[in-house]
C-alpha positions in Angstrom: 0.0 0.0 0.0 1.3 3.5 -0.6 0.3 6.4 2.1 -0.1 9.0 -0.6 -2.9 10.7 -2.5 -2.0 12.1 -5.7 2.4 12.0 -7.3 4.0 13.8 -10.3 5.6 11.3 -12.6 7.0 11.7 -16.2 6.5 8.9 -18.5 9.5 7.2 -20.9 7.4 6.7 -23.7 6.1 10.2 -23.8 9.7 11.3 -23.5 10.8 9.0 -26.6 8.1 9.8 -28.5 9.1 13.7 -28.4 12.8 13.2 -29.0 11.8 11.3 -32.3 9.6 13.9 -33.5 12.4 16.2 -33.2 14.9 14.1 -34.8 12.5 14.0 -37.9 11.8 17.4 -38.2 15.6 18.4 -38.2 16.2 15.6 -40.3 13.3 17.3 -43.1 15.3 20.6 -42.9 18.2 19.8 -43.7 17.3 17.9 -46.5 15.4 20.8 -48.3 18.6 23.5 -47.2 20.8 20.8 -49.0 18.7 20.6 -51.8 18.2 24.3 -52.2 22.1 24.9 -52.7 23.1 22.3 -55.0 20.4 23.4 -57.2 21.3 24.9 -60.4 20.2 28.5 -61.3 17.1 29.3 -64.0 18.2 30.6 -67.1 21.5 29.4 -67.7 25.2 31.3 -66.2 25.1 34.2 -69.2 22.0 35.5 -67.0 24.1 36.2 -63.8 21.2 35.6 -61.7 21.0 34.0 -58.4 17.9 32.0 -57.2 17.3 32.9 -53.2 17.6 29.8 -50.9 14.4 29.1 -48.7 15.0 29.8 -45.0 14.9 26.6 -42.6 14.5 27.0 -39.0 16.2 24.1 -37.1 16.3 23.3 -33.4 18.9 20.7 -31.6 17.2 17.5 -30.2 17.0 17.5 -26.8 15.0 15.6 -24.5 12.2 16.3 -22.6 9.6 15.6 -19.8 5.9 15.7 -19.4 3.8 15.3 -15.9 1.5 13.3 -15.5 -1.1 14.0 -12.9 -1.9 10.4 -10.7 -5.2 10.8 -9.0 -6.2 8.3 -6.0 -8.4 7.8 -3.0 -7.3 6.9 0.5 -8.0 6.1 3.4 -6.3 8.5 6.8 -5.8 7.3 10.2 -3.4 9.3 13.4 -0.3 8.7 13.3 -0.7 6.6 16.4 -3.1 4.8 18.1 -3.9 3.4 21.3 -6.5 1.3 23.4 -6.0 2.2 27.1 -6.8 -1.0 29.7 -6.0 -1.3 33.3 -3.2 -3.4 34.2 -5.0 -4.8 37.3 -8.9 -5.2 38.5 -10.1 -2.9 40.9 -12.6 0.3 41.7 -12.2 3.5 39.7 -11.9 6.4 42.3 -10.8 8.8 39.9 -11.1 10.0 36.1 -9.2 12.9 35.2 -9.7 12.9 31.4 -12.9 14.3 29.0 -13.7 13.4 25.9 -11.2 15.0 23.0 -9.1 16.3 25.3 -5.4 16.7 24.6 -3.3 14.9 27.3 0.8 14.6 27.3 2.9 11.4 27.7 2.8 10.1 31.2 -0.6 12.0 32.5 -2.2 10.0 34.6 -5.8 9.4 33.3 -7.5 6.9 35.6 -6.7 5.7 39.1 -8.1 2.3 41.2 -8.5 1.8 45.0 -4.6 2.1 45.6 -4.8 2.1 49.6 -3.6 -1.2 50.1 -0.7 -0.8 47.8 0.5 2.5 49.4 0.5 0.9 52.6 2.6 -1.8 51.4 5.0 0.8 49.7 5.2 2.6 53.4 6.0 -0.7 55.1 9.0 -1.1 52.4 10.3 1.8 52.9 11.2 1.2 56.9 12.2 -2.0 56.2 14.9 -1.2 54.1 15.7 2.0 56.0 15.9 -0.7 59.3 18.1 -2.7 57.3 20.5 -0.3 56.1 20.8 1.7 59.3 21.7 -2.3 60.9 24.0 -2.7 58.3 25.7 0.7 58.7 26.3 0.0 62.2 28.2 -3.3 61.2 30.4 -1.8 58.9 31.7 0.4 61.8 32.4 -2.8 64.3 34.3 -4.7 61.8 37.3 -3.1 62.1 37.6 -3.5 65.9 36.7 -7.2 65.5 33.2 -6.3 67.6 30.9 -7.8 64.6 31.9 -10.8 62.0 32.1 -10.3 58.5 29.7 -13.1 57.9 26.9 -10.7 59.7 27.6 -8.2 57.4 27.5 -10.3 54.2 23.8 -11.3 56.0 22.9 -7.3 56.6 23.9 -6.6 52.9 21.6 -9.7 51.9 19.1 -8.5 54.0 19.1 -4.8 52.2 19.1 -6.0 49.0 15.8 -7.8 49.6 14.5 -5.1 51.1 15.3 -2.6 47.9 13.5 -5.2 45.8 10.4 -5.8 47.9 10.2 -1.9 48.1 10.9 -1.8 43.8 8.0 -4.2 43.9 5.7 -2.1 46.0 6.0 0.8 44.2 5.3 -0.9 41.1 2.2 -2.5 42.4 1.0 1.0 43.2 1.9 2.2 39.8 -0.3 -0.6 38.4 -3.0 1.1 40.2 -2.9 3.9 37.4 -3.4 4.2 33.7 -1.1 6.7 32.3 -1.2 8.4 28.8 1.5 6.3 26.7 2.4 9.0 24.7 1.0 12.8 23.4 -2.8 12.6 22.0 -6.5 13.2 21.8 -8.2 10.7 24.3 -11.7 9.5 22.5 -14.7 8.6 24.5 -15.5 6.8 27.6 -17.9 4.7 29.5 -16.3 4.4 32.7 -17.1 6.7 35.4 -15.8 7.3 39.0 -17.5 3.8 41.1 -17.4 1.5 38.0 -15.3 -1.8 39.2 -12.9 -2.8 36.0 -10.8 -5.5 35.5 -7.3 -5.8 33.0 -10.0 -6.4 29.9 -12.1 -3.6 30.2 -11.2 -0.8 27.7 -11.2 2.3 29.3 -10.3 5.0 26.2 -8.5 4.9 22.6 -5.9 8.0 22.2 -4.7 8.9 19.2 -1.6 11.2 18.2 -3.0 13.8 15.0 0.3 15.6 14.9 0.7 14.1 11.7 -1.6 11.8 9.9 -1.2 8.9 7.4 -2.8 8.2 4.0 -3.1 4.6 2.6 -4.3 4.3 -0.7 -3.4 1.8 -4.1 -2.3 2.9 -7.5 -2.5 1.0 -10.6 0.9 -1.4 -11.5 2.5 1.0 -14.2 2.7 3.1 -11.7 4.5 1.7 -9.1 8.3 2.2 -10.6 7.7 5.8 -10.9 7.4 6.2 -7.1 9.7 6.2 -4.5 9.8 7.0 -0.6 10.0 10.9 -0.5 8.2 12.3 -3.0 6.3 14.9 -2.6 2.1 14.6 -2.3 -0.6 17.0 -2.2 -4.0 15.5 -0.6 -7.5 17.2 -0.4 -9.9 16.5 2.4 -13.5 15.0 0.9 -14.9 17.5 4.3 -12.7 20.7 2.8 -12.3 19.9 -0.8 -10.6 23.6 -1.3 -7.9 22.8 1.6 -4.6 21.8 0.0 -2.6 19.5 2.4 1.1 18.3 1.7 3.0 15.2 2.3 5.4 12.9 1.5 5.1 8.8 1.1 6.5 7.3 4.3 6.5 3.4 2.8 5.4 1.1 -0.4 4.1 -1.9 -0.1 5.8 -5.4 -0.7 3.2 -6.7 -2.9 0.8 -6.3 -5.4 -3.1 -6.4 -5.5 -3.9 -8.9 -8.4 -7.3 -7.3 -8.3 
């Protein structure tokens, strides 16, 4: 498929087809100018006339190129898309989106019943503070022979658990909220604030119209005339007198044998 709507292309045979027509119209004059001065005058030499050659205009062959307007219909869609879902089940307690409104990359657009989860990232977090202030006070009886090394190795085992169960808390609480995967328009919604959802129910689509792209086929003699780059114009069917521009982002692999 080629994301375009209309391309400029100049045709070979078109090209040939002038260059010929040129060669035989050069070819014609000088045949006549040739002609013209080998011919003998009227009248005989005694007369001491001169018969006036006949002007020929030439022109030197060169080639040239005609363009050939390509005409297509397409379909256009954002330049991306998204279907928003929860990562976990639980009770909407907050929506902080409308409908068609413009959100950024990383808003956070829905949030569940996180209590639980915040608690659990509290508890982490003075469990591993314990364990690194025990760990700390180790490190300074070592050298005095007051605490074993093999205490220490424990304490340092210890903390690195308890980084890890506090990594995972936070990321269970994170689950807890959907957040915009990148700049868009969010679309419509059927959840509201109360609604219990699990990790299959769809909360929004977001798309990103920064720029959008054009999908559309064009008939086989075409398709060695294009390439990725060229230049576009579209038309909108809603604004038929708005003049868009664009360029083809990809060609397709294969051909429709339709």
């Amino acid at each position: 498929m080629y994301r375009k709507i209309q391309v400029t292309v100049m045709p070979l045979r078109s090209q040939i087809t002038i260059t010929a027509v040129l060669a035989v119209i050069l070819a014609i004059g000088w045949v006549l100018l040739l002609g013209t001065n080998n011919a003998a005058p009227p009248g005989g030499g005694a007369s001491g006339k001169r018969s006036s050659a006949t002007p020929v205009l030439t022109e030197a062959v060169g080639l040239a190129k005609d363009r050939v307007l390509v005409r297509a219909i397409g379909t256009s869609e954002a330049l991306k898309s998204a279907s928003l879902y929860p990562s976990v089940a639980g009770e909407v307690v907050e929506v902080a989106f409308r409908a068609g409104q413009s959100v950024k990359k990383g808003a956070a657009l829905l949030r569940l019943d996180d209590k639980h989860q915040r608690l659990a990232v509290r508890l982490a977090e003075v469990t591993e503070k314990d364990v690194r202030r025990q760990m700390k006070r180790l490190e300074k009886l070592i050298p005095s022979g007051a605490a074993s090394v093999s205490r220490l190795e424990t304490a340092q085992t210890a903390l690195e658990t308890a980084r890890l169960q506090l990594d995972q808390a936070k990321a269970n609480l994170s689950d807890r909220t959907v957040y915009a995967p990148f700049d868009g328009i969010i679309g419509l919604t059927d959840v509201r604030k109360g609604d219990r959802v699990s990790e299959s129910t769809q909360i929004a689509t977001l798309d990103d119209r920064s720029a959008l792209l054009v999908e559309f086929n064009l008939p086989e003699e075409y398709t060695g005339r294009i390439k990725i780059g060229d230049a576009v114009s579209l038309k909108p069917w809603t604004s038929l007198n708005q003049n868009l521009r664009g360029i083809i982002e990809s060609l397709g692999s294969r051909i429709d044998p339709v």
